[in-house]
C-alpha positions as CSV (number, residue, x, y, z in Angstrom):
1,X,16.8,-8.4,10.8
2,X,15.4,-6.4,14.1
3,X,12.8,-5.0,11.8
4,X,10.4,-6.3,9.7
5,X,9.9,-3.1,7.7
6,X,13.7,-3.3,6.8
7,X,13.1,-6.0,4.8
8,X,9.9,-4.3,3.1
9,X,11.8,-1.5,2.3
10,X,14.8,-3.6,0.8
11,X,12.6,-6.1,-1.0
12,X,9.2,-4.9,-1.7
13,X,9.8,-1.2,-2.0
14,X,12.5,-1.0,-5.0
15,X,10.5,-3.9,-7.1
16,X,6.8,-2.8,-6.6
17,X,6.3,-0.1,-4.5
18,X,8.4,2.1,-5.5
19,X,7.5,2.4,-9.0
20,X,3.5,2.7,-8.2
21,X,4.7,5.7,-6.1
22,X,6.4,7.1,-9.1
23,X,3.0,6.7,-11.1
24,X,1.6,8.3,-8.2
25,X,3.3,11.3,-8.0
26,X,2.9,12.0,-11.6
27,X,-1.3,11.6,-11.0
28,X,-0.9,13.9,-8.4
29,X,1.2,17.0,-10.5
30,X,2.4,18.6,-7.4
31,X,2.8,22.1,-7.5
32,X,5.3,24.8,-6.2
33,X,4.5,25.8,-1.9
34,X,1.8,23.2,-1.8
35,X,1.4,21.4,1.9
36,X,1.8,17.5,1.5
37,X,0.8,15.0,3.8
38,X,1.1,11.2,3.1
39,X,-1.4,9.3,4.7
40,X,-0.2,5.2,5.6
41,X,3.2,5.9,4.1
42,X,4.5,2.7,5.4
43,X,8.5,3.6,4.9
44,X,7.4,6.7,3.5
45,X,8.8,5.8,-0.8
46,X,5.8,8.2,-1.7
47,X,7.1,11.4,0.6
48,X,10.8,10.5,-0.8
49,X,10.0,10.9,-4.1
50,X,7.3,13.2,-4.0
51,X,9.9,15.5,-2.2
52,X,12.7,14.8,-4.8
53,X,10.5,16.2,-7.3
54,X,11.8,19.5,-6.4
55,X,8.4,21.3,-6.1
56,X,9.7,25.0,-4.8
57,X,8.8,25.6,-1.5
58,X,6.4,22.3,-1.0
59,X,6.6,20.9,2.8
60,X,5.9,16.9,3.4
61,X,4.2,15.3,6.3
62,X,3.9,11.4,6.2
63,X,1.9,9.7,9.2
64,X,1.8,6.2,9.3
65,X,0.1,4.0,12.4
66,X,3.4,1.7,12.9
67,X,6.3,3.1,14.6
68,X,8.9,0.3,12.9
69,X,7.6,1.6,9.0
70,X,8.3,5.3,10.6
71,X,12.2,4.0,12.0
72,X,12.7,2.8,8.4
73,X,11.3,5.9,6.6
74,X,13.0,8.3,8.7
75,X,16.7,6.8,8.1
76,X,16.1,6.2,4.0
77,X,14.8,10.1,4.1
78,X,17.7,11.2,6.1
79,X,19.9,8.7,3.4
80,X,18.6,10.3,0.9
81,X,18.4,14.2,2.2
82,X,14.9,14.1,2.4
83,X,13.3,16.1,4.8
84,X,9.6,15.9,6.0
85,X,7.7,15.4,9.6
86,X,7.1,11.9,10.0
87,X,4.0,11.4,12.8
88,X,2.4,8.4,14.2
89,X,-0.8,8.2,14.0
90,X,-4.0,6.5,12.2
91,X,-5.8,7.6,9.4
92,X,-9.6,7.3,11.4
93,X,-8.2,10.3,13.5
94,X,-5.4,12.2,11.7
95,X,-3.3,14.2,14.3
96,X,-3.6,17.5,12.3
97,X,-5.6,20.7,12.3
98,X,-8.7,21.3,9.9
99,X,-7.1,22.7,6.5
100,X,-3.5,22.1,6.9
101,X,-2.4,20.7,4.4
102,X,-3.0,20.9,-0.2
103,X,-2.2,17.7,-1.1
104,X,-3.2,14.7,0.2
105,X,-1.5,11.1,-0.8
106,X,-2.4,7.5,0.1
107,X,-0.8,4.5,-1.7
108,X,-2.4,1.5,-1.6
109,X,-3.8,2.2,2.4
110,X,-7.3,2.5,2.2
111,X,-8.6,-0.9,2.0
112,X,-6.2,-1.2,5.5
113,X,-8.1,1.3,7.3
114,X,-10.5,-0.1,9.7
115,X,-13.1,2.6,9.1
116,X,-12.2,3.4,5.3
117,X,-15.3,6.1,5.4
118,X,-14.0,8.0,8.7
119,X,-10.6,7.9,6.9
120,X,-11.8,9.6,3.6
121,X,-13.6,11.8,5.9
122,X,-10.3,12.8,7.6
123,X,-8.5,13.3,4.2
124,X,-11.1,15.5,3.2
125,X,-11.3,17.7,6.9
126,X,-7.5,18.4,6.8
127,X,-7.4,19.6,3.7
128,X,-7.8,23.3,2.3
129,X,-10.3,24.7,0.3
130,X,-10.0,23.3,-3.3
131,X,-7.0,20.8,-1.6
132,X,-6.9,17.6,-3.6
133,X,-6.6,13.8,-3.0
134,X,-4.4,11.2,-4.9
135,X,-5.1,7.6,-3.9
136,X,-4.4,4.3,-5.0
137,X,-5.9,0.6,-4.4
138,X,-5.5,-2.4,-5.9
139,X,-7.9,-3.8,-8.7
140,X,-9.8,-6.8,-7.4
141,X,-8.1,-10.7,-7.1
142,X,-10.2,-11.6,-10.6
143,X,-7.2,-9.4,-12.2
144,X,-4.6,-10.7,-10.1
145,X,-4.5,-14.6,-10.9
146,X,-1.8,-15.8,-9.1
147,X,-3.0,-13.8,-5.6
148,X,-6.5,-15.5,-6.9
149,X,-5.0,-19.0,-6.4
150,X,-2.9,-18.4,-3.5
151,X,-6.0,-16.7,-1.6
152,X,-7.7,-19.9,-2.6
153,X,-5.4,-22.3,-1.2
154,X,-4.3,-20.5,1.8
155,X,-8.8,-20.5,2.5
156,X,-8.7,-24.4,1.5
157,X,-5.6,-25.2,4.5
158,X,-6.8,-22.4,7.1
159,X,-10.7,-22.5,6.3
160,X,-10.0,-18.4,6.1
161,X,-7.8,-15.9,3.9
162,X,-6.7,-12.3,4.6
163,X,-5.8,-11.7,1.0
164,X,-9.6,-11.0,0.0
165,X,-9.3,-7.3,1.8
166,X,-6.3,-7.0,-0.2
167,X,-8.2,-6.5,-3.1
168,X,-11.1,-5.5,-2.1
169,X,-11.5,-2.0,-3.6
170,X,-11.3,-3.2,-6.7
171,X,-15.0,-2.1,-8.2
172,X,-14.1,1.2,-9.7
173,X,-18.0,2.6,-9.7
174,X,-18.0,1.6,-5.8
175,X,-15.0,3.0,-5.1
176,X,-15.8,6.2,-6.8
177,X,-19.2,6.2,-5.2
178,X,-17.3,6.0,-1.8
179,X,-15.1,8.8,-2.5
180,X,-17.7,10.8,-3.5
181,X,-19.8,9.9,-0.3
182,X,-17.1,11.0,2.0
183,X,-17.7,14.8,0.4
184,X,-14.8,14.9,-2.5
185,X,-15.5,16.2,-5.8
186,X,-14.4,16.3,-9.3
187,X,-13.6,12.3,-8.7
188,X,-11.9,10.5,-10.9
189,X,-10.9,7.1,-11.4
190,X,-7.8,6.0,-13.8
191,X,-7.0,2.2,-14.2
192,X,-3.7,1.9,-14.2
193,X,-1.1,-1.3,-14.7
194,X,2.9,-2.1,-14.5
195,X,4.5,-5.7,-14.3
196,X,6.8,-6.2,-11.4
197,X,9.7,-8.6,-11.0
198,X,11.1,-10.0,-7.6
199,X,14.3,-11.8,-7.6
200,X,14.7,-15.2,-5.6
201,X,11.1,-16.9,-6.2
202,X,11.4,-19.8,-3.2
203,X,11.8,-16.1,-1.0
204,X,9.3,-14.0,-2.8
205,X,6.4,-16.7,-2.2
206,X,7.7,-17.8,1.2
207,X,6.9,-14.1,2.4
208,X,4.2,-13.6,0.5
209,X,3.1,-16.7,2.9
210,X,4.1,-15.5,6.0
211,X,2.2,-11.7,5.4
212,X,-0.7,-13.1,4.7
213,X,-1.1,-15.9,6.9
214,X,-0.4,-13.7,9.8
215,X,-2.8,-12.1,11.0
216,X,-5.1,-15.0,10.7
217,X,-6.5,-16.2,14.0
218,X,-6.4,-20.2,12.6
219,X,-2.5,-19.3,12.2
220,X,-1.7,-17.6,15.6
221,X,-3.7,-20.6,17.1
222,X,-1.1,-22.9,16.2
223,X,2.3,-23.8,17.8
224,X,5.3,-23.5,15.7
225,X,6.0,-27.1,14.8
226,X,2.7,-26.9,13.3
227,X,2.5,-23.1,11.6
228,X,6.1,-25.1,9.7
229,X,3.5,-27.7,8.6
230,X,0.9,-25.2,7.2
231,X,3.6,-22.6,5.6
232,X,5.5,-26.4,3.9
233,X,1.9,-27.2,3.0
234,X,1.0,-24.1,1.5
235,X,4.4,-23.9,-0.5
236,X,3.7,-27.2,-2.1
237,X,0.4,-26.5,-3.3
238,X,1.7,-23.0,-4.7
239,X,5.0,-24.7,-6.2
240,X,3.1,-25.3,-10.0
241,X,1.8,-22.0,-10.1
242,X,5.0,-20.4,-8.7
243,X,6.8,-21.9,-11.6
244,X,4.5,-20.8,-14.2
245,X,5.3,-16.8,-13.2
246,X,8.8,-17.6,-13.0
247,X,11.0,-16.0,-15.8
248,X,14.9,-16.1,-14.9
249,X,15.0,-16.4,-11.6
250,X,12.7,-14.2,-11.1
251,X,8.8,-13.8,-10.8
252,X,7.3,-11.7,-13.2
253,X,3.7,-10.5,-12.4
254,X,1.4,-8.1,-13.8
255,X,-0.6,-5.8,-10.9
256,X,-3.7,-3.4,-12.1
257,X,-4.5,-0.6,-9.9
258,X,-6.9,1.9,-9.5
259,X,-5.3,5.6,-9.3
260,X,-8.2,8.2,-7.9
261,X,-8.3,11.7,-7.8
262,X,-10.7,14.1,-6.6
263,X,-11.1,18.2,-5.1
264,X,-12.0,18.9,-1.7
């Protein structure tokens, strides 16, 4: 596969994704004209089924910062007769004029963003008087045990983990207190939770491996023979625990999020 995010899309989208997107959407209660703009829609599942809710008159804008997410989304939007105006760009320094948009959406993106504060602040700038935000994180790795164990064991082979800033949004107070600090009012936060399962387990845990083990230094360090050693390692050590969230052929695993929403 040429693309990475064709395999996120295919794998990740319709089993978790997806149906956080739905919950989403519904937080958000779009309404008839309004301006939408996506913020880190990865292969854009948000603006496709924000924009099959058949809002009358609503206009979508997803921006994303990786051009391969944006090849995906544009060809499963076009698939599915979805139009919107997918732009690169990051979420520090939206490509967008002060008040253009209603609605702003962000699925599970913040905690990504290297300047989460500048971000928020951007949300905030492009949108219209009384213009809302919808957002989404994930709870924190104490509610996520098996992402708790593997974070542990990946620390334990590689001495670090990336899976920590995963979760890392997961105080609700805090993250309310960071909304509210960007400007936003009206904010509230909505625990939310739905239990996702992914088919093929030996797949599911050997990408779960590979994502977050990539961008570790200790892992790019290494020369292939020996990056085989770590992943074979790793796998081993997660084998028990893999087994234990296995349920016909397929891992079953409960995620917790937090759903925000706030007014300009």
């Amino acid at each position: 596969m040429s693309n990475p995010a064709e395999g996120y899309e295919g794998y990740m989208v319709p089993t978790l994704f997806g149906p956080w997107a739905t919950k989403l959407v519904q937080a958000a209660k779009l309404l008839p004209g309004e301006r939408v703009l996506d913020i880190g829609c990865g292969t854009g599942v948000v603006t496709r089924h924000a924009a099959r809710q058949g809002a009358k008159g609503a206009s979508f804008t997803a921006v994303d910062i990786s051009p391969q997410m944006l090849e995906v989304a544009r060809g499963a939007a076009a698939r599915e007769g979805v139009t919107a105006d997918w732009r690169e760009g990051k979420a520090e320094a939206l490509p967008f004029r002060d008040g253009a948009f209603d609605l702003v959406l962000c699925q599970f993106a913040l905690m990504f963003f290297t300047d989460r504060s500048a971000a928020l602040g951007e949300m905030r700038r492009v949108l219209g008087p009384n213009g809302r935000v919808v957002l989404s994180v994930w709870q924190g790795l104490d509610q996520h045990p098996f992402y708790l164990t593997l974070h542990n064991v990946i620390e334990q082979r590689l001495g670090i983990s990336a899976l920590q800033a995963i979760f890392s949004l997961g105080d609700a107070e805090g993250l309310r207190a960071m909304v509210t600090r960007a400007g936003f009012r009206q904010v509230a936060v909505q625990s939310s939770a739905m239990t996702a399962r992914f088919p093929n387990p030996e797949a599911f845990l050997a990408g779960e491996i590979e994502v977050d083990t990539a961008a570790i230094p200790e892992m790019q360090k290494l020369d292939a023979k020996a990056r085989e050693a770590i992943v074979t390692a790793i796998t081993g050590d997660m084998s028990p625990v893999l087994e234990g969230v296995t349920q016909d052929d397929h891992v079953t695993l409960p995620f917790h999020a937090h759903i925000v929403t706030a007014r300009r």
